[in-house]
N, C-alpha and C positions, 0 to 999 in steps of 0.2 A: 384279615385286614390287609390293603395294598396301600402305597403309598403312589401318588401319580410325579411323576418329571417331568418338566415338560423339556423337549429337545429344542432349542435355540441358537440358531447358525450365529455367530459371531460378525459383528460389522465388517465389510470389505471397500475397501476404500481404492477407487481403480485412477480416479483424477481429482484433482484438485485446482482450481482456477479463482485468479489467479495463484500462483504460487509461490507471493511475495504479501505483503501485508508490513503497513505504515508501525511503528514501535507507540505511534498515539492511539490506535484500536483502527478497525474496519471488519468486512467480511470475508469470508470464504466461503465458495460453493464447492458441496461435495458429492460425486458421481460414484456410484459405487452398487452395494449389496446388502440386503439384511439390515437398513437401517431401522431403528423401532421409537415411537414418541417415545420421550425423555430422555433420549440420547444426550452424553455428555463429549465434549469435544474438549481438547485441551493443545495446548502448542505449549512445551517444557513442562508441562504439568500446571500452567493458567486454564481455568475452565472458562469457556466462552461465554459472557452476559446474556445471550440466547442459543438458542440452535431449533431452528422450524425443519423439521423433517418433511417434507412435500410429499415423497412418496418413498417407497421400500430402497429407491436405487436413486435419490435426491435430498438435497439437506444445503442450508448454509447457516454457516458459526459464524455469529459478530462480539466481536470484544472492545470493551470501551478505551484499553488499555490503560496504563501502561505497558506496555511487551519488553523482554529485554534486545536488545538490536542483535543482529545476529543471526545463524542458522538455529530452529527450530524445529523439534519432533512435534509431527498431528497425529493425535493419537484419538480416537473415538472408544466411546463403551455405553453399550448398552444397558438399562435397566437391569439385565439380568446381571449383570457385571464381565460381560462376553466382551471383550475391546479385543482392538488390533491397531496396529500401528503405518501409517500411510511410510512407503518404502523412499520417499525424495523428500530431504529434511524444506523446509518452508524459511523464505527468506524476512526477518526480520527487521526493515529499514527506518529509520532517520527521515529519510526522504533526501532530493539533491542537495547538496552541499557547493554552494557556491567559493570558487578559488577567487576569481578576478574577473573584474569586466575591461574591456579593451575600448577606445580610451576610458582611462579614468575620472577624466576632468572633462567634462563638453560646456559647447557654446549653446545658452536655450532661445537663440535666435533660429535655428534653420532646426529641422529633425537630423536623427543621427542615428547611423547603422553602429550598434554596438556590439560587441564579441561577451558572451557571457558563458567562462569557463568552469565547469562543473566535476563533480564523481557523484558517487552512491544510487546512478542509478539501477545497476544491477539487471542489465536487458531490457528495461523496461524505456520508456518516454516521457518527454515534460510535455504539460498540459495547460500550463499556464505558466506567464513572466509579469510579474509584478513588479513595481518601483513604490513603496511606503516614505513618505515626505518625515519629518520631525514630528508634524501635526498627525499624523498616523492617517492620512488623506492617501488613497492608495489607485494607483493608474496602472492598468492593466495594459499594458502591451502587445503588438502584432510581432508575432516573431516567426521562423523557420525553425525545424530540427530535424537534422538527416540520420537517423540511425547508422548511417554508417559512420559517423563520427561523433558517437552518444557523450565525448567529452564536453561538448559545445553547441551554445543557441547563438541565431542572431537575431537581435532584437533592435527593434525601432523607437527612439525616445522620442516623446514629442516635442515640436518648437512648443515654445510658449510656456516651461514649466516655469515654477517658480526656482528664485535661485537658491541654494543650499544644498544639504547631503540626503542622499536618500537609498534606505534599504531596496536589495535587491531580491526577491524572494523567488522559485521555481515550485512548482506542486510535479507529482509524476502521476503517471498511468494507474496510481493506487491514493488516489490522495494525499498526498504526506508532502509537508513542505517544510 
């Protein structure tokens, strides 16, 4: 009587892109080694809503989240229950976090160059500038953002809005706003 084993290299996880992920869910794509259909993917020990293996040395995890914000271990394991742990903890974001807009108060006669000061973007970039009215009526913005000064957008209001107060929203390079 023999018994057969089978030998099973363990997941190797070589990149990770991006390597930052929204706290409301999104993807990761994973470069690597030895990956095997039914691979489980986890960040703090949350398993990913999916993970499509593409091929032996390809794979991305999407999770619907919630995530806790934060740095995050990716951790992969195999069916066989072979895992390994990705060696650059994963950034768990909020998304930007708006301080202040510069002026506060405008005239909706002419357009107007705004300063719109931010954090949380964490290397990354804003993708979009939003203005949401009371009515939740939402205008989307032409703006600039220099990386070299990732505190801060400038954005363009348009003449012509209506008058009253209105949310300022940013999305980044990972969706998350």
């Amino acid at each position: 009587s023999s018994i057969e084993v089978p030998l099973e290299e363990p997941p190797v996880i070589d990149d990770v892109q991006p390597q930052k992920i929204c706290d409301a869910g999104g993807s990761l794509a994973l470069t690597g080694s030895f990956f095997a259909d039914g691979m489980v993917v986890r960040l703090d020990g949350v398993p990913a809503e999916s993970v499509t293996v593409h091929s032996p040395e390809s794979a991305t995890a999407t999770w619907a989240g919630p995530l806790a914000p934060g740095l995050a271990t990716l951790e992969a394991e195999n069916p066989s229950g072979c895992s390994t742990t990705f060696d650059t903890l994963i950034r768990v974001t909020e998304g930007p976090l708006v301080f202040f807009v510069d002026p506060p108060v405008l005239y909706n006669g002419v357009a107007i160059q705004v300063t719109v000061f931010l954090g949380n973007l964490y290397g990354g970039s804003v993708t979009e500038v939003l203005l949401t009215a009371d009515d939740d009526t939402e205008h989307s913005l032409a703006f600039t953002f220099d990386p070299q000064t990732p505190g801060r957008v400038q954005a363009i209001v348009p003449a012509g809005l209506s008058a009253g107060a209105y949310d300022v929203t940013l999305a980044d390079d990972v969706d998350c706003q």
